[in-house]
mmCIF file of the C-alpha atoms, coordinates in Angstrom:
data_MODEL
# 
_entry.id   MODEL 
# 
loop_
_atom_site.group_PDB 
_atom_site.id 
_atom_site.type_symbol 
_atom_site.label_atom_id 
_atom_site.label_alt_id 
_atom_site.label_comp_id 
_atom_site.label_asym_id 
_atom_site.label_entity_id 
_atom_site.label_seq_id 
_atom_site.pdbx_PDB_ins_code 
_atom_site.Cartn_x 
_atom_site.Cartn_y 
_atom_site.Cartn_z 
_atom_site.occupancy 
_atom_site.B_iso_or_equiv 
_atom_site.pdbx_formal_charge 
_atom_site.auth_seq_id 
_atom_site.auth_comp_id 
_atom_site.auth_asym_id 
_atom_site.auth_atom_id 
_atom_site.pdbx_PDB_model_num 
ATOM 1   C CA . UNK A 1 1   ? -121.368 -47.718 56.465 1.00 0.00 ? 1   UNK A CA 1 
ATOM 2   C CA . UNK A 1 2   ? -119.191 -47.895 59.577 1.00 0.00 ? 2   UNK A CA 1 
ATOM 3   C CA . UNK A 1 3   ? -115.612 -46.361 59.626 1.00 0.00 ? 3   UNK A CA 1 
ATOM 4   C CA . UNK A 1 4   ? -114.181 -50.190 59.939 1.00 0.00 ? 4   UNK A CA 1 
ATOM 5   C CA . UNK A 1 5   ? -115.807 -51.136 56.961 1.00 0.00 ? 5   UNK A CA 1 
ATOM 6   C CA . UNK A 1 6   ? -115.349 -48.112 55.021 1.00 0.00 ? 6   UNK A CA 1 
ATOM 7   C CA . UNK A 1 7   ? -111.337 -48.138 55.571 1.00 0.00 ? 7   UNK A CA 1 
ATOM 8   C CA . UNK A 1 8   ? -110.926 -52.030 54.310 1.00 0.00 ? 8   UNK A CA 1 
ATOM 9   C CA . UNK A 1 9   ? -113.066 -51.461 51.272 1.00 0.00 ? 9   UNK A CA 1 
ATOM 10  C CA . UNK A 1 10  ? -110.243 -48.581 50.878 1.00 0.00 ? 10  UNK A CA 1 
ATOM 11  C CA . UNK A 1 11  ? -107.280 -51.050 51.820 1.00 0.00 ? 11  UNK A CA 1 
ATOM 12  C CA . UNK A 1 12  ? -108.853 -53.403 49.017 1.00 0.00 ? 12  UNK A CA 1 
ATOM 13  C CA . UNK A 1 13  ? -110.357 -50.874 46.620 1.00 0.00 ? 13  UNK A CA 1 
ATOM 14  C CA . UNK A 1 14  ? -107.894 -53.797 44.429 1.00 0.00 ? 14  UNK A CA 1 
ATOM 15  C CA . UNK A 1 15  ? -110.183 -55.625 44.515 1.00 0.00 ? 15  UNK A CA 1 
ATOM 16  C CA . UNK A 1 16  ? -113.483 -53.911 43.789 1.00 0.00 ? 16  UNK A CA 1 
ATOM 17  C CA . UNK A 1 17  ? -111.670 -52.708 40.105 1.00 0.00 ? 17  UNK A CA 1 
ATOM 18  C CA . UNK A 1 18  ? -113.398 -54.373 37.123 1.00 0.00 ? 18  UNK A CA 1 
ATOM 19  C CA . UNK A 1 19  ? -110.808 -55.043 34.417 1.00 0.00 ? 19  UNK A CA 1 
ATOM 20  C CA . UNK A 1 20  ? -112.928 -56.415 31.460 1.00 0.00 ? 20  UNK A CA 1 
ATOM 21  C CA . UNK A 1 21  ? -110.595 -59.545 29.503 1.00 0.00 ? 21  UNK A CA 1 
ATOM 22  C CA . UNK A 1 22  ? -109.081 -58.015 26.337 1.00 0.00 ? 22  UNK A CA 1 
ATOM 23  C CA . UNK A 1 23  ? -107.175 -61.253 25.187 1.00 0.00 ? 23  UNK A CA 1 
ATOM 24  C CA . UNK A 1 24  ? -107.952 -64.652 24.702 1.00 0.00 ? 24  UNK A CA 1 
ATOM 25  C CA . UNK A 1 25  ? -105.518 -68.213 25.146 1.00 0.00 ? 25  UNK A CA 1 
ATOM 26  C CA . UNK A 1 26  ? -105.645 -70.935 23.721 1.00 0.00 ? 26  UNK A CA 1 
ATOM 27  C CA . UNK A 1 27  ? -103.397 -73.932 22.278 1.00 0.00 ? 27  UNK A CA 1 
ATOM 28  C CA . UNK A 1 28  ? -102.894 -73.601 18.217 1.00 0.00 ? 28  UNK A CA 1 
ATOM 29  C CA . UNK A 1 29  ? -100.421 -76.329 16.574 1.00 0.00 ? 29  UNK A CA 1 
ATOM 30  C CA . UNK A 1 30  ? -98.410  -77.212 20.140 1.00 0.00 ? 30  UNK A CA 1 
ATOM 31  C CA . UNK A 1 31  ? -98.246  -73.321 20.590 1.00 0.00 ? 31  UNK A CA 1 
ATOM 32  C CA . UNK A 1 32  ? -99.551  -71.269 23.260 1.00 0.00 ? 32  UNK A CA 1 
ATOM 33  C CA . UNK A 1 33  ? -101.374 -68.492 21.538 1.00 0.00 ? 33  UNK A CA 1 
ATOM 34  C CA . UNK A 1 34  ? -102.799 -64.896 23.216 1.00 0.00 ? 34  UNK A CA 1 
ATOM 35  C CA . UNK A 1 35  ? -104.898 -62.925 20.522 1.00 0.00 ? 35  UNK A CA 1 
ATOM 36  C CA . UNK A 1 36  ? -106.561 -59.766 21.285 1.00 0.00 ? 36  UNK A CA 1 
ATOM 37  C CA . UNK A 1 37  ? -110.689 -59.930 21.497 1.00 0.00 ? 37  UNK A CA 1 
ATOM 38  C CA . UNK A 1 38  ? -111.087 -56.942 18.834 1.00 0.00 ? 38  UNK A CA 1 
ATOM 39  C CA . UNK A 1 39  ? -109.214 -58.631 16.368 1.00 0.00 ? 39  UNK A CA 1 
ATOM 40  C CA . UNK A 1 40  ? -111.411 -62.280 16.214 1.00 0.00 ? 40  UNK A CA 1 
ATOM 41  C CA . UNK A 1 41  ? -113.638 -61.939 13.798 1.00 0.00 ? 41  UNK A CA 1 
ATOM 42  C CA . UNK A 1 42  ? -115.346 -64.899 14.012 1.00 0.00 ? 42  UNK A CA 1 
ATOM 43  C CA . UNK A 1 43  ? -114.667 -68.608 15.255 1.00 0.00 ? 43  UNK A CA 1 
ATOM 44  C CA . UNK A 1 44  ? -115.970 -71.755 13.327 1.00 0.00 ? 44  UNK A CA 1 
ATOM 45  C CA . UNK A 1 45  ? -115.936 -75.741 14.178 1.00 0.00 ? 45  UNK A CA 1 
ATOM 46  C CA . UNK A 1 46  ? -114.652 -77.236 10.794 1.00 0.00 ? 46  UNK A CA 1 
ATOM 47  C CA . UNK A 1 47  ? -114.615 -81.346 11.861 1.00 0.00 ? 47  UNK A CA 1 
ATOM 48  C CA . UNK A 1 48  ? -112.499 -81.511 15.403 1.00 0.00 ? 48  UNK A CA 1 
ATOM 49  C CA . UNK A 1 49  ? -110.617 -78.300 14.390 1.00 0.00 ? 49  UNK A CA 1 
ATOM 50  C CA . UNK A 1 50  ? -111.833 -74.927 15.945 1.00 0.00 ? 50  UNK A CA 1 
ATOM 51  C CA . UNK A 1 51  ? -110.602 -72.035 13.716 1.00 0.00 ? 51  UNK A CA 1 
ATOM 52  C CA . UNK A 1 52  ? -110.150 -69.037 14.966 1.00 0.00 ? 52  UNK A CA 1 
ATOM 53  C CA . UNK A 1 53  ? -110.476 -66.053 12.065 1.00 0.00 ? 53  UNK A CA 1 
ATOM 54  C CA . UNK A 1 54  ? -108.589 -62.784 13.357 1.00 0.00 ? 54  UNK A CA 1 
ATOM 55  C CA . UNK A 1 55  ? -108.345 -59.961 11.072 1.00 0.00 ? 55  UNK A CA 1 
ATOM 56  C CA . UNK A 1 56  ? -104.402 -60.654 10.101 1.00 0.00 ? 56  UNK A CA 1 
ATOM 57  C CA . UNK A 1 57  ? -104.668 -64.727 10.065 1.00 0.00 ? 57  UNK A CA 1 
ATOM 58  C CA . UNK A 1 58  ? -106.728 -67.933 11.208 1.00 0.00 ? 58  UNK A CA 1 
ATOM 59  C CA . UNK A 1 59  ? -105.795 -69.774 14.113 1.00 0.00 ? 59  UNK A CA 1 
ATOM 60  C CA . UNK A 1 60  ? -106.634 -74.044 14.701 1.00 0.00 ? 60  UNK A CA 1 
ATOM 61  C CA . UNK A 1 61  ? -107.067 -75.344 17.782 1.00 0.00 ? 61  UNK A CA 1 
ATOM 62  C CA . UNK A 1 62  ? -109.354 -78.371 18.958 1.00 0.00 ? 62  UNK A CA 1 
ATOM 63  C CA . UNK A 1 63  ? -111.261 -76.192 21.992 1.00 0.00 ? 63  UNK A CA 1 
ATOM 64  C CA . UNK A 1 64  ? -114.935 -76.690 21.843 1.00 0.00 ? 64  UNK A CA 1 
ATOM 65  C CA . UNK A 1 65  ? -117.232 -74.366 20.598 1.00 0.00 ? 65  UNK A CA 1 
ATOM 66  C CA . UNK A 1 66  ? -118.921 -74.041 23.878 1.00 0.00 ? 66  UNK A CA 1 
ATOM 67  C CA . UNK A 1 67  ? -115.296 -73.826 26.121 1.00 0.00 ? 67  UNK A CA 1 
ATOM 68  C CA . UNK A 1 68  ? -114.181 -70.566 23.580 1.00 0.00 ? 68  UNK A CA 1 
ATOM 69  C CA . UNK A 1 69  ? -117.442 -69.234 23.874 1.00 0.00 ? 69  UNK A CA 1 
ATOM 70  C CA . UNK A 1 70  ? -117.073 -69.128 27.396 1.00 0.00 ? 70  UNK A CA 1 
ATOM 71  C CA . UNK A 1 71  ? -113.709 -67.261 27.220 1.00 0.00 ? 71  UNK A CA 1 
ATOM 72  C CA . UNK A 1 72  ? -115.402 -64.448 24.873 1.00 0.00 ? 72  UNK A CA 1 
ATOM 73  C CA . UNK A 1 73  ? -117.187 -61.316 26.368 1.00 0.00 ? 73  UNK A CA 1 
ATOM 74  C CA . UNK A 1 74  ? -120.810 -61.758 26.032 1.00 0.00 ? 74  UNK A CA 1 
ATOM 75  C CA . UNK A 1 75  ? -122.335 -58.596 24.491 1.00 0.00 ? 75  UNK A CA 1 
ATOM 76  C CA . UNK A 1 76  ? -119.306 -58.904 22.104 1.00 0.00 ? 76  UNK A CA 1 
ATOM 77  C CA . UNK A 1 77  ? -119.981 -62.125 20.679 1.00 0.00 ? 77  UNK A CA 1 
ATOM 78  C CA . UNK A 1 78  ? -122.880 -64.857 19.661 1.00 0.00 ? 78  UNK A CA 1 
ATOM 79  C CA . UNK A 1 79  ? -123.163 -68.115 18.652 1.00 0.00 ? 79  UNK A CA 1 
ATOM 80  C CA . UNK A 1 80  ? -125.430 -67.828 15.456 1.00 0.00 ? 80  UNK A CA 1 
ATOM 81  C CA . UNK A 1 81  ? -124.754 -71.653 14.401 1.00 0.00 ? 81  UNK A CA 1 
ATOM 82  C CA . UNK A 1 82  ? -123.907 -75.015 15.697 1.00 0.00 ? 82  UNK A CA 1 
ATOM 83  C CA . UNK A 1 83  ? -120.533 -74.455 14.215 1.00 0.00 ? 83  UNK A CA 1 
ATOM 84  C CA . UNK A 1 84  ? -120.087 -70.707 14.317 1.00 0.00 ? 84  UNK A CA 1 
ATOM 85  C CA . UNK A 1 85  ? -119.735 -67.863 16.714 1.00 0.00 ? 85  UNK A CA 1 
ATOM 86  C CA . UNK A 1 86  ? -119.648 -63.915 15.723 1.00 0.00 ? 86  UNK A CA 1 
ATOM 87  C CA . UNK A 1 87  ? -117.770 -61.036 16.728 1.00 0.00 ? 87  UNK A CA 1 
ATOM 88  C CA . UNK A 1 88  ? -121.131 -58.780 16.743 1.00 0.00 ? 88  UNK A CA 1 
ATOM 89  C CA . UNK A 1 89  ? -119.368 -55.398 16.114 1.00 0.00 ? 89  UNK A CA 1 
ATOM 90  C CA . UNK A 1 90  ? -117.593 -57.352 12.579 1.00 0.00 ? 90  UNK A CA 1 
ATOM 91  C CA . UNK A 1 91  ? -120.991 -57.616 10.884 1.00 0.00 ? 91  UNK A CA 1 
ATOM 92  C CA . UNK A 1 92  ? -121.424 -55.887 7.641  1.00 0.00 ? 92  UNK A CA 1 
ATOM 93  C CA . UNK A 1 93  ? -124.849 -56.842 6.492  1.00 0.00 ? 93  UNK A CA 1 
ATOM 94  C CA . UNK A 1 94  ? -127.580 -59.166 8.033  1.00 0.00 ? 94  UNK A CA 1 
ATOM 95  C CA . UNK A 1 95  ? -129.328 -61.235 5.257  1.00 0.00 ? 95  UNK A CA 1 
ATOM 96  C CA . UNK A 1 96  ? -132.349 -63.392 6.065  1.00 0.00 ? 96  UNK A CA 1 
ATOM 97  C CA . UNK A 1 97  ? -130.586 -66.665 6.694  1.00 0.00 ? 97  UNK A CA 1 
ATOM 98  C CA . UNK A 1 98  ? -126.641 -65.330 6.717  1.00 0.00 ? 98  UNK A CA 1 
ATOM 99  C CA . UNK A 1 99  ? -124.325 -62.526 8.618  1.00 0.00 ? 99  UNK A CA 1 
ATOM 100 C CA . UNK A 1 100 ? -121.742 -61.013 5.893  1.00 0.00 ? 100 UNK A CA 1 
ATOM 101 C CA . UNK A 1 101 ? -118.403 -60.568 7.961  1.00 0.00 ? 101 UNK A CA 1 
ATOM 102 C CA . UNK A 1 102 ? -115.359 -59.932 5.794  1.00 0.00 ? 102 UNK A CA 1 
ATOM 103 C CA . UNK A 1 103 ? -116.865 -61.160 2.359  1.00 0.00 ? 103 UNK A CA 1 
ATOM 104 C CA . UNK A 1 104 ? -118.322 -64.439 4.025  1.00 0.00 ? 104 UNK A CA 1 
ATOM 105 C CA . UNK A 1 105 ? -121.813 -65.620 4.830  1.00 0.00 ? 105 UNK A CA 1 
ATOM 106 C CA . UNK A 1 106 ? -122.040 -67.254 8.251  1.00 0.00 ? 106 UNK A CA 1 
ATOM 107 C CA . UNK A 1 107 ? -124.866 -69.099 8.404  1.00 0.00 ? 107 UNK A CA 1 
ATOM 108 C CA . UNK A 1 108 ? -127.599 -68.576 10.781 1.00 0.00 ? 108 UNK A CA 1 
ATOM 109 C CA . UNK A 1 109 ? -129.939 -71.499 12.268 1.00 0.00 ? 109 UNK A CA 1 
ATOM 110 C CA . UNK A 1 110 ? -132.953 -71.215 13.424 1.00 0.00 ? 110 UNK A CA 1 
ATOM 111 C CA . UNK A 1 111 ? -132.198 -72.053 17.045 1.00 0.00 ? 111 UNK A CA 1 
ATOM 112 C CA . UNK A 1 112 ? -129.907 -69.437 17.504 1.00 0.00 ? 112 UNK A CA 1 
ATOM 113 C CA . UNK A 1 113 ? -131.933 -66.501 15.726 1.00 0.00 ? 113 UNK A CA 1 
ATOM 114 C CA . UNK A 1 114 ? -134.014 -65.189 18.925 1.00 0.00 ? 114 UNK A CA 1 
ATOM 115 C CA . UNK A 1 115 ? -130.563 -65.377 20.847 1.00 0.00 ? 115 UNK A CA 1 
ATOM 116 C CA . UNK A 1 116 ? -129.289 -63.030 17.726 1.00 0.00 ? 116 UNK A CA 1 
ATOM 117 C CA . UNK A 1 117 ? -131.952 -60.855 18.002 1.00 0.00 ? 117 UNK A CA 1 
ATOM 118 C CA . UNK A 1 118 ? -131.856 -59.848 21.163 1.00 0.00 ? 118 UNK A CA 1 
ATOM 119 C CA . UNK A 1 119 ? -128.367 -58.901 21.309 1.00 0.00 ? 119 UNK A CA 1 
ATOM 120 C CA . UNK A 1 120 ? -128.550 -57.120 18.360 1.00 0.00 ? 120 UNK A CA 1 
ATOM 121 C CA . UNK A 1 121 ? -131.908 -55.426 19.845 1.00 0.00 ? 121 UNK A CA 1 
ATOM 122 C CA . UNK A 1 122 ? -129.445 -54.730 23.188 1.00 0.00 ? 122 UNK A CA 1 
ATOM 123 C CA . UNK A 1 123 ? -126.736 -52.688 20.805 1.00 0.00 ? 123 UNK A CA 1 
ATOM 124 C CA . UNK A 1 124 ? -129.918 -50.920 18.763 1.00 0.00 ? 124 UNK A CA 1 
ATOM 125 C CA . UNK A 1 125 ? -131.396 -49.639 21.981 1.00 0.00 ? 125 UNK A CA 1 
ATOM 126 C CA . UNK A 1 126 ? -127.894 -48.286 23.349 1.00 0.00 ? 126 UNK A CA 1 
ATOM 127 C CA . UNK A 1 127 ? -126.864 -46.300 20.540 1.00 0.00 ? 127 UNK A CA 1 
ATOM 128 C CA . UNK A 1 128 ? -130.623 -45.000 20.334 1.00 0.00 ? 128 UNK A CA 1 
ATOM 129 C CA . UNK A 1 129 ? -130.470 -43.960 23.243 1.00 0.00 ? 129 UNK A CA 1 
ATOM 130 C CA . UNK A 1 130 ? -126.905 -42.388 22.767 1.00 0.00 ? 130 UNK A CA 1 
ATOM 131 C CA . UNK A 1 131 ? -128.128 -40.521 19.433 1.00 0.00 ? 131 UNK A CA 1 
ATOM 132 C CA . UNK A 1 132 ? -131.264 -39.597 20.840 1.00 0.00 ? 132 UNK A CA 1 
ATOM 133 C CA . UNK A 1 133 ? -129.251 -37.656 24.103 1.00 0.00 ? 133 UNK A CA 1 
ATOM 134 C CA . UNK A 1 134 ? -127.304 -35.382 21.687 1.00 0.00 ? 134 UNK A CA 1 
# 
């Protein structure tokens, strides 16, 4: 790399810093609403409402599944249902056609189990390889 180059990738080194999203907006009952992503626990489409389940309190809004989704850091969260999206690290117990989060079973379909499976698969394989390097 040439000494040109070298001192504007310095001048800009702004620009080359990854800051990962840590809160999410959105619109809930004429309100303009930031929540942080560790506390959603998981989002559900319940008619044209989109709730929003935090750990202190549920949120409404009338965002699509897909536009929230969107918003949401993808090794964080899936969509295991037409009408439901997970915070992966909130699972308590898989079950063979439900994730237990909190008390509740959130359904899974079958279209979105292979999607499911791999991410889980992803976070398996990382902290193997994390507990086998000790």
């Amino acid at each position: 790399m040439d000494k040109k180059m070298e001192k504007e990738l310095l001048r800009n080194k702004q620009l080359l810093i990854y800051k990962p999203v840590e809160s999410i907006c959105f619109i809930s009952k004429g309100r303009l609403e930031n929540i942080p992503m560790e506390s959603i626990v998981h989002i559900e489409k319940y008619g044209m409402e989109t709730r929003i389940h935090t750990v202190s309190r549920e949120y409404i809004t009338y965002h699509s599944l897909q536009e929230l989704l969107q918003e949401l850091p993808e090794n964080d969260f899936v969509r295991v249902h037409r009408s439901h999206i997970v915070s992966l690290d909130k699972v308590r117990r898989i079950e063979r056609y439900f994730l237990v989060i909190q008390n509740k079973r959130i359904p899974v379909s079958d279209y979105y189990k292979e999607l499911l499976k791999k991410k889980l698969g992803r976070i398996l394989e990382q902290q193997y390889r994390w507990f086998s390097s000790k």
